[in-house]
C-alpha positions as a printed Julia matrix, in Angstrom:
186×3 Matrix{Float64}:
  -5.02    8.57   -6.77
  -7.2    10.54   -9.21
  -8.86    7.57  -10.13
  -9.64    7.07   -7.12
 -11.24   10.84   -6.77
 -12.88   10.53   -9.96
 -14.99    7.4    -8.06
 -16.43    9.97   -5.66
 -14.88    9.14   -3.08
 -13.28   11.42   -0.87
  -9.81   11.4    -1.14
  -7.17   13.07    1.41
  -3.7    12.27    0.41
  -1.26   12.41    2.98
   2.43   12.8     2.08
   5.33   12.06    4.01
   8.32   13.59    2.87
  12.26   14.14    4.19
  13.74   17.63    3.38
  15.37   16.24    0.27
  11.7    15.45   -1.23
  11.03   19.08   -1.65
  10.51   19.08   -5.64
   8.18   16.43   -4.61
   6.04   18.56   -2.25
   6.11   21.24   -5.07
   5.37   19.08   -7.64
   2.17   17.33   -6.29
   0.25   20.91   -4.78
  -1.06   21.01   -8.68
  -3.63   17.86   -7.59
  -4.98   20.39   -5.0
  -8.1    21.42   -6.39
  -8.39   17.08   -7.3
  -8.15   16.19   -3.55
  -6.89   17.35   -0.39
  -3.49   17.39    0.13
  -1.53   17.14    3.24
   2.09   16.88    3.54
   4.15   15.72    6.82
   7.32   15.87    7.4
   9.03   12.93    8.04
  12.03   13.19   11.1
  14.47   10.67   10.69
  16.51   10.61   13.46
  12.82    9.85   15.41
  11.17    7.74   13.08
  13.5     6.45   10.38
  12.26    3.75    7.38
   8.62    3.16    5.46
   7.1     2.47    8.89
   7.91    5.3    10.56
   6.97    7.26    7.34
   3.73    5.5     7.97
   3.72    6.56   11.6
   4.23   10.22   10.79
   1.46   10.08    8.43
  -1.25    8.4    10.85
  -2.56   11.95   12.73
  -3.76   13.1     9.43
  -5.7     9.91    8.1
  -9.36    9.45    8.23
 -11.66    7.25    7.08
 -10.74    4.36    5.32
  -7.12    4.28    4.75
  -4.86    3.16    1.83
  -1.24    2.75    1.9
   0.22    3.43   -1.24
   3.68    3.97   -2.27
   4.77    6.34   -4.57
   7.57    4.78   -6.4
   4.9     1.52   -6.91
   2.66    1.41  -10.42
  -0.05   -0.96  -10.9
  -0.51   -2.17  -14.38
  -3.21   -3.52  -16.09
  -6.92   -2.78  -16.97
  -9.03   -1.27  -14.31
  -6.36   -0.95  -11.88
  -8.83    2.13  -10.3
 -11.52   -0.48  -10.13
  -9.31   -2.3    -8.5
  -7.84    0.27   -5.96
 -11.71    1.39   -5.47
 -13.14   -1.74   -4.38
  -9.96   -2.35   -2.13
 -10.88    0.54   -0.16
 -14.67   -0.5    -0.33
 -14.05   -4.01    0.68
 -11.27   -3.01    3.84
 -14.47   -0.9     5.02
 -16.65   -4.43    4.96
 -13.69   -6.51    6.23
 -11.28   -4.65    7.67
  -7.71   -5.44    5.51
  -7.66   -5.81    2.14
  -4.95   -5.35   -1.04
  -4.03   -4.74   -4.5
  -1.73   -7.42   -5.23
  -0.41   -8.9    -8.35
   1.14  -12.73   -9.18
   4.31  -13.01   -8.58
   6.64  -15.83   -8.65
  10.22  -14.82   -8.97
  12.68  -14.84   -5.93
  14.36  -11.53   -6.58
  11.35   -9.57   -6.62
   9.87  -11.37   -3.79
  12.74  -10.85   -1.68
  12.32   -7.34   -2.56
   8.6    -6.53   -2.29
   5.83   -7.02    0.12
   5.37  -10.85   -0.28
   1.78  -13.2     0.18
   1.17  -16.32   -0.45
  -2.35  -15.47   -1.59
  -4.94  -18.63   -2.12
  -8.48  -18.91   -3.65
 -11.23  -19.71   -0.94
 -14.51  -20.04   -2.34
 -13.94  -17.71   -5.02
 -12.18  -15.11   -3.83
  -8.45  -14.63   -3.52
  -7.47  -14.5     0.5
  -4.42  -13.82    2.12
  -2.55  -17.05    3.73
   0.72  -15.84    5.19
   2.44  -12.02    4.29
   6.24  -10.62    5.1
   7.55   -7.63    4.27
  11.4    -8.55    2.01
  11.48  -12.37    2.79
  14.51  -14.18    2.85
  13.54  -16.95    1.75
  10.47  -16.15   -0.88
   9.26  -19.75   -1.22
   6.02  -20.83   -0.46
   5.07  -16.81   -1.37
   2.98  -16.31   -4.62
   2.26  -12.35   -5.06
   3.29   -9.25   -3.46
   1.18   -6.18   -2.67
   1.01   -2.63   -3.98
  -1.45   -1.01   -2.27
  -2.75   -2.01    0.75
  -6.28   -0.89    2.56
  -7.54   -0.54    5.75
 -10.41    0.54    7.75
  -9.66    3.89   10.1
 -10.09    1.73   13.5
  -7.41   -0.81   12.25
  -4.99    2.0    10.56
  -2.72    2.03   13.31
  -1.58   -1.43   12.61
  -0.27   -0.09    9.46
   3.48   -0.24   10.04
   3.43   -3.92   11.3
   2.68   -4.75    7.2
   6.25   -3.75    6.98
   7.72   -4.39   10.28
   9.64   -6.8    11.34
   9.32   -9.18   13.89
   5.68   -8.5    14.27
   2.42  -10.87   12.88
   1.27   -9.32    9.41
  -2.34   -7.57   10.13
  -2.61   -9.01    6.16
  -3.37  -12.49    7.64
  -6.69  -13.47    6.24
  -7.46   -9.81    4.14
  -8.75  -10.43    0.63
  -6.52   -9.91   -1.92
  -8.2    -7.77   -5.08
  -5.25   -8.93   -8.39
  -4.23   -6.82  -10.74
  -2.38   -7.89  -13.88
   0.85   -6.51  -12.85
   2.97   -4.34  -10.36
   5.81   -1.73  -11.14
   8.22   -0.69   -8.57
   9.98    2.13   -9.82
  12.44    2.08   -6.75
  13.84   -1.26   -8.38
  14.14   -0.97  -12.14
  17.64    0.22  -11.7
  18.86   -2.79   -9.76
């Protein structure tokens, strides 16, 4: 997210947190002269999971919005290039992500998953699910994920289920490699 303030851009970050995040909250108010910071408080017993951590966080967005998860890493070079012209093509487009190769069936199952496809030069977005069951056919999984403010509300359907992916179609910026954090002890 620095990298991302560094660009110029503006850059609110919006936190969702549960009470037991606290050394989070207290931990991330020294990036508050880097950009603005805005923390929500996630309910559970209203809103429980990643999408309604995505609902609570909604109200505070504007702008162009990126979702990005704070146990995820990307890896690679220009990984800020790539997060910065995610957000500058979602603004063009509408959808776009940070997404890196993927073919293994544990960590599909696990992650975001897309079967992501070159048209005409530029990696696309065929078909996305949130934690398939069965990962074949999928490619890649996503780290970050951008979106334009007028389409931000569809943000929890990228990991609902039983809804249509908004990622359908979004181009798909690749990055050498994703870390998730919330996984390396499985």
């Amino acid at each position: 997210m620095v990298e991302l303030a560094k660009s110029g851009l503006h850059v609110r970050l919006v936190v969702v947190f549960g009470t037991h995040k606290l050394d989070t909250v207290r931990y991330l108010t020294r990036y508050s002269e880097t950009f603005q910071l805005v923390f929500v408080h996630q309910d559970d017993t209203i809103e429980p999971g990643l999408d309604g951590a995505i609902r609570s966080a909604l109200p505070m967005t504007q702008g162009p919005v990126a979702l990005v998860l704070p146990d995820i890493v990307l890896t690679g070079a220009d990984t800020a290039g790539s997060l910065v012209a995610a957000l500058r093509h979602a603004e063009v487009t509408g959808w776009s992500v940070v997404a890196a190769e993927e073919r293994d069936p544990d960590t599909l199952r696990q992650m975001g998953a897309l079967a992501v496809a070159d048209v005409g030069g530029v990696m696309t977005v065929d078909v996305a699910t949130d934690k398939p069951k069965d990962p074949s056919g999928f490619n890649a999984f996503w780290g970050m994920v951008a979106v334009t403010e007028s389409e931000a509300h569809r943000l929890p359907d990228v990991v609902g289920s039983g809804v249509a992916s908004p990622l359908t179609g979004a181009v798909a910026h690749m990055v050498e490699g994703i870390v998730n954090h919330n996984t390396l002890a499985d």
